[in-house]
C-alpha positions in Angstrom: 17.1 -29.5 -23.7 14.0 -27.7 -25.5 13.6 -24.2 -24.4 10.5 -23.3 -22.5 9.0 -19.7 -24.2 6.5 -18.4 -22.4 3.8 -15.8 -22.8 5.0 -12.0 -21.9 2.3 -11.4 -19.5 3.5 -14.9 -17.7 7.3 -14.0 -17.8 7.1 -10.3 -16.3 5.0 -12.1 -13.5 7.9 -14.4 -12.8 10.4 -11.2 -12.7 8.4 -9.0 -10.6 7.4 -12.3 -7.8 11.0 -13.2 -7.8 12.2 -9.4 -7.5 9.8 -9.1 -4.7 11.0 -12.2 -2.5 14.4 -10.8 -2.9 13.2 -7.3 -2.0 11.2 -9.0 1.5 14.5 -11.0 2.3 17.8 -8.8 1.6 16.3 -5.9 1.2 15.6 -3.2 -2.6 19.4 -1.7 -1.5 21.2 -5.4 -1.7 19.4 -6.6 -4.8 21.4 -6.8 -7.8 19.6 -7.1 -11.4 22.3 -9.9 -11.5 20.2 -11.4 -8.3 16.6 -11.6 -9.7 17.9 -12.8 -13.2 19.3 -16.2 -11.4 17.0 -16.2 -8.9 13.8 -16.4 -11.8 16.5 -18.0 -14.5 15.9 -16.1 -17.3 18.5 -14.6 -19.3 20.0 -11.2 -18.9 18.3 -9.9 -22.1 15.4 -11.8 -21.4 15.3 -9.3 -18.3 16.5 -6.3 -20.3 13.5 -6.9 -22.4 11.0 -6.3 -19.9 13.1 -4.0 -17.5 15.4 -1.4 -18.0 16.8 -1.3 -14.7 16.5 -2.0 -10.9 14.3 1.7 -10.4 12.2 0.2 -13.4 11.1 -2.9 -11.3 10.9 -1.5 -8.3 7.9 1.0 -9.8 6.4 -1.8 -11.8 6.5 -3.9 -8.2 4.9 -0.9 -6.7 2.3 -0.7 -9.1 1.5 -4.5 -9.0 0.8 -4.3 -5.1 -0.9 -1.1 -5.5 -3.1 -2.2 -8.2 -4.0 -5.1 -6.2 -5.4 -2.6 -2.8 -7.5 -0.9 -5.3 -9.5 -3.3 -6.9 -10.3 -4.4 -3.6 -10.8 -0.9 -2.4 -13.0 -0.1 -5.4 -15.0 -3.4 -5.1 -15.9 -2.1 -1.6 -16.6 1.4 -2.4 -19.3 0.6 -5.4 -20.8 -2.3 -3.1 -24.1 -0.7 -2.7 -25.4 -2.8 -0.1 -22.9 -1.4 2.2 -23.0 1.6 4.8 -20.4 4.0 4.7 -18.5 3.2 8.2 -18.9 -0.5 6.8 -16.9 0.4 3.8 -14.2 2.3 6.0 -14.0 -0.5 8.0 -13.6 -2.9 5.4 -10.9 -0.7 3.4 -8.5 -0.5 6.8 -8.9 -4.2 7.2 -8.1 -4.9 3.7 -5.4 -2.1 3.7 -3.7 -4.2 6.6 -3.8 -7.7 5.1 -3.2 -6.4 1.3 -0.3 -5.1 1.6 1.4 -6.3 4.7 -0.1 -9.5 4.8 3.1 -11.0 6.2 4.5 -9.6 9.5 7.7 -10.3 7.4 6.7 -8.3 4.6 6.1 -5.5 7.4 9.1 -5.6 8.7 10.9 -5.7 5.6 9.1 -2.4 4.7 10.3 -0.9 7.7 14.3 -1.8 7.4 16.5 0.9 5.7 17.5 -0.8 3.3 13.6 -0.8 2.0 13.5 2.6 2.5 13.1 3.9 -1.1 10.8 0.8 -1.4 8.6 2.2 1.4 8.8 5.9 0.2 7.2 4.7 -3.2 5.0 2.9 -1.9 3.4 5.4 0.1 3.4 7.9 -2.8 1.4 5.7 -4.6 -1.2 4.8 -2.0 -1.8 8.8 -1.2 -2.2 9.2 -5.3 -3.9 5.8 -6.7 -5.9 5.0 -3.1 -6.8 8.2 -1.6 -9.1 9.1 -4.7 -10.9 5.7 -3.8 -11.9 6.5 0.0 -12.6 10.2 -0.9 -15.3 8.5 -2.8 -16.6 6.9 0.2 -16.0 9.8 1.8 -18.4 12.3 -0.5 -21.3 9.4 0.3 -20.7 9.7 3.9 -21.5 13.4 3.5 -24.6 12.9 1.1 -26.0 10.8 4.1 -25.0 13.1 6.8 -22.2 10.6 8.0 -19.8 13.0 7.8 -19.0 17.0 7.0 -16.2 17.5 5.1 -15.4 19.8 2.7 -12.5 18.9 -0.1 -12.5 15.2 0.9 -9.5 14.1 -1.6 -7.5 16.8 -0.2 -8.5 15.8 3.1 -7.7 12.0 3.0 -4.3 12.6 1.2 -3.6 14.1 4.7 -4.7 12.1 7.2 -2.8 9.0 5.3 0.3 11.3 4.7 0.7 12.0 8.3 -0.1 8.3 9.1 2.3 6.4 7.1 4.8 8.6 8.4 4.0 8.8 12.1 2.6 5.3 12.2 4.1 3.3 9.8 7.4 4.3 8.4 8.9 2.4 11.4 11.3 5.6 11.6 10.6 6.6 15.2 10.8 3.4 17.0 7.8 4.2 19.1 7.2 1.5 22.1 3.8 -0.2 22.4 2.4 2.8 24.7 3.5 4.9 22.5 2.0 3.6 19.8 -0.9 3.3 21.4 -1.3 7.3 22.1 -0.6 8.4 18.8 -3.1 5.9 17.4 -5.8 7.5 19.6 -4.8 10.4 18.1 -5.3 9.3 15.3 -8.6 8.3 15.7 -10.0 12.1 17.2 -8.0 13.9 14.3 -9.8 11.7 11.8 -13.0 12.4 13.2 -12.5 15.8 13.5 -11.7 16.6 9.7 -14.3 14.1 8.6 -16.9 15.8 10.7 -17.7 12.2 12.2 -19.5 11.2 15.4 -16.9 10.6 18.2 -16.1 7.5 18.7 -17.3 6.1 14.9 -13.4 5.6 14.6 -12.5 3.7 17.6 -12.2 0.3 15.5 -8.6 1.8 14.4 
């Protein structure tokens, strides 16, 4: 049987999808390097090659999803014919279906053994993201949108205490109680941006 070769950039694609189903289904903790290598059917240097180990996937995997929220974030942010609260709007909408555009893949996120999987993920966001909206956010305060001094800074918190109130799935919190800290939420962010009550009720 000829062996199929195919281009690097093709083959670490391969790895990192097939690492990623096995991450959403059993979970980073239960995956083996042993797991993804028969799962994509390469062989084991094949993998070595492109990965050093399990950690090194995992940040490449990261990355990859990562990547993908900021070109759509910076595509919004530069779109010129768009206001401000239309470009915060749009980011939190493509924040939700970017990244957990499977209820699976939420839940996944939120099991312990996707814990480290989370963690990194979040790290990343607050560093490769939050840059991206503080840019939005220094045009809301050119046009009097908003008033907010040291807007990276700022942002960094708000999605700090977010992911790990609201999303990290470590509190269990029941619909109502959701609900609360969401409206929360929604003052506090106001309040540091300087914003017009209410201008954040879409969250």
């Amino acid at each position: 049987m000829k062996r199929i070769v195919k281009d690097p950039t093709t083959r670490r694609t391969e790895i990192l999808e097939a690492a990623g189903e096995l991450f959403r289904n059993q979970g980073y903790v239960h995956t083996t390097v042993d797991a993804i290598i028969q799962k994509v059917g390469v062989a084991k240097g094949t993998f070595y090659y492109y990965f050093k180990s399990k950690e090194e996937i995992l940040e490449a995997f990261v990355q990859s999803m990562v990547d993908t929220l900021y070109e759509q974030y910076k595509k919004i942010a530069d779109d010129p014919t768009l206001s401000v609260m239309e470009k915060v709007r749009q980011m939190l909408r493509s924040q939700s279906h970017g990244i957990d555009k499977q209820a699976e893949w939420m839940e996944s996120l939120h099991r312990p053994e996707n814990r480290e999987l989370h963690e990194r993920l979040n790290i990343a966001i607050i560093l490769k993201i939050a840059p991206v909206l503080a840019q939005v956010i220094e045009q809301g305060n050119k046009e009097a949108v908003f008033d907010v001094e040291n807007a990276l800074e700022t942002v960094q918190f708000l999605l700090a205490g977010s992911q790990f109130l609201l999303e990290s799935g470590i509190f269990q919190w029941d619909q109502d109680e959701q609900s609360k800290r969401l409206q929360a939420m929604q003052v506090m962010i106001e309040r540091s941006l300087g914003a017009a009550p209410g201008s954040f009720s879409f969250l």
